[in-house]
C-alpha positions as CSV (number, residue, x, y, z in Angstrom):
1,X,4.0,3.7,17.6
2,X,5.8,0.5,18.0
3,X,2.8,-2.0,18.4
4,X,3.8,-5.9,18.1
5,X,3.4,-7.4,14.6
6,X,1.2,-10.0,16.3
7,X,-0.7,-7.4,17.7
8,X,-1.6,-5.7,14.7
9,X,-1.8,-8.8,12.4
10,X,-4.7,-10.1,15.1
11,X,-6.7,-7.0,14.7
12,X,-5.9,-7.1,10.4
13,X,-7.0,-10.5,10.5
14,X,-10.4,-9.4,12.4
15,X,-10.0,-11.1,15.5
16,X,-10.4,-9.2,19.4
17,X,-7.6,-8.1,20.9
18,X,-8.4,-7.7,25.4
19,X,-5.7,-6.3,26.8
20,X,-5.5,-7.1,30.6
21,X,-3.6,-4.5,33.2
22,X,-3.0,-4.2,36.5
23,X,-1.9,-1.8,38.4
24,X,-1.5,-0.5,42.4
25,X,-1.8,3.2,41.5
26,X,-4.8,3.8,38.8
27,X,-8.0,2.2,37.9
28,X,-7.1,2.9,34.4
29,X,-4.2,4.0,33.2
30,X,-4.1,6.1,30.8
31,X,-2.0,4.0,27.8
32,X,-5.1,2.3,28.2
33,X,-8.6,4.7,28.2
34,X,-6.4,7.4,25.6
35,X,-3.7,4.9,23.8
36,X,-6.6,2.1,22.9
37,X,-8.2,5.0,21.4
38,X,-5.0,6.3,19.7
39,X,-4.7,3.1,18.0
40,X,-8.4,2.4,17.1
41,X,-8.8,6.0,15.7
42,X,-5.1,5.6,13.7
43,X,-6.1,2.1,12.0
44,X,-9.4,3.4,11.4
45,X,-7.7,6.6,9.6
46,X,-4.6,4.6,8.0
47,X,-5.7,1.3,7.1
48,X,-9.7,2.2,5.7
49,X,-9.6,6.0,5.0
50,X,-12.3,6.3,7.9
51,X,-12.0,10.2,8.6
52,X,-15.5,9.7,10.6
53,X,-13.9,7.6,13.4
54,X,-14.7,9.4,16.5
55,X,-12.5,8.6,19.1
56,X,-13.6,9.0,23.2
57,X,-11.5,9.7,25.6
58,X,-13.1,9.3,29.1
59,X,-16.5,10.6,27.5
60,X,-14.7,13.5,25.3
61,X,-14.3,13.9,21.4
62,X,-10.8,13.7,21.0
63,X,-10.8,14.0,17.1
64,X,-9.6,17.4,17.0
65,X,-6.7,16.1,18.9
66,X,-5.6,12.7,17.2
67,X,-6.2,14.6,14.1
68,X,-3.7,17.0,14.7
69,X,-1.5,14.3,16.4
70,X,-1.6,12.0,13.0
71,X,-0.7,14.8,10.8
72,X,2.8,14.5,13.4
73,X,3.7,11.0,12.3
74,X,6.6,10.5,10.7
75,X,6.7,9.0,7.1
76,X,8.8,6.0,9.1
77,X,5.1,5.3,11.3
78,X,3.3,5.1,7.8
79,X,5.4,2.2,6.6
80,X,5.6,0.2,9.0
81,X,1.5,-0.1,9.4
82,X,1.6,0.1,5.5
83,X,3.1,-3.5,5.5
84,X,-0.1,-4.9,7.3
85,X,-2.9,-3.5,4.9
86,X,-2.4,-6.4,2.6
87,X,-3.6,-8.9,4.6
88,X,-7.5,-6.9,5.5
89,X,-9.9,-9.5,5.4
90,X,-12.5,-7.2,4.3
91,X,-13.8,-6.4,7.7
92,X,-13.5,-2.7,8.8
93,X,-13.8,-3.4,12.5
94,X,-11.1,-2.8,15.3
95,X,-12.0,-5.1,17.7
96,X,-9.9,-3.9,20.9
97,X,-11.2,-4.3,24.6
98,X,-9.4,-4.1,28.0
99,X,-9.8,-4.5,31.9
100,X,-7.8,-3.1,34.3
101,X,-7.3,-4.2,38.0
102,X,-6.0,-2.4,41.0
103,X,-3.6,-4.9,42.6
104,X,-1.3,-5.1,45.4
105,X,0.9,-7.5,43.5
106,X,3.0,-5.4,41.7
107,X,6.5,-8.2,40.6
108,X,4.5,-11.1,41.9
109,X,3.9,-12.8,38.4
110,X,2.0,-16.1,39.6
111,X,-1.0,-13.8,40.7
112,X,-0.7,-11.9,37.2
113,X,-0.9,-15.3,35.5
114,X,-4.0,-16.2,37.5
115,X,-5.6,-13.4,36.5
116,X,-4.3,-14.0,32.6
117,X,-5.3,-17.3,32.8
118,X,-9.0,-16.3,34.0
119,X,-10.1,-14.7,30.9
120,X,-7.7,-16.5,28.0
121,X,-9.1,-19.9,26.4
122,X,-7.4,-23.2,26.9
């Protein structure tokens, strides 16, 4: 519940987020095919009062369970994302993508870099 201020002010902002992984044990991880959903489905809920957000989680509704996960939050998670609804440009669209690559090179940062610099502008 502790995204980056960046993070979130890229998305409030309406620019794409692409989060890149790798990893030597998964396809996808998990933070990645339920927790970009999480976050989609939470700043849809929080920040535009979209209750119609339907989030997918490999293929499934997962609604019924964010739902019940959001009424959870603390009053604490609410203020913190509160801060950032001042600066919505007007657009209502979450713009978050990501890859994931098996690798081999798990602490061998040059190769993560390669791949990082691959799919960033320069």
């Amino acid at each position: 519940m502790d995204l980056d201020y960046d993070f979130l002010m890229q998305i409030v902002i309406g620019n794409s987020i692409m989060i890149i992984d790798a990893s030597p044990k998964k396809k996808v991880s998990r933070a990645l095919y339920q927790g970009v959903e999480w976050i989609k489905y939470f700043l849809q809920r929080f920040w535009f009062n979209n209750h119609n957000y339907i989030p997918l989680v490999k293929g499934y509704n997962a609604k019924n369970y964010f739902d019940q996960c959001y009424l959870q939050l603390s009053d604490r998670v609410f203020k913190r994302y509160e801060y950032f609804k001042k600066f919505i440009n007007g657009s209502t669209k979450i713009d978050i993508d990501y890859r994931c690559y098996p690798t081999r090179n798990d602490s061998q940062y040059n190769a993560y870099k390669e791949i990082l610099m691959k799919y960033t502008k320069p």
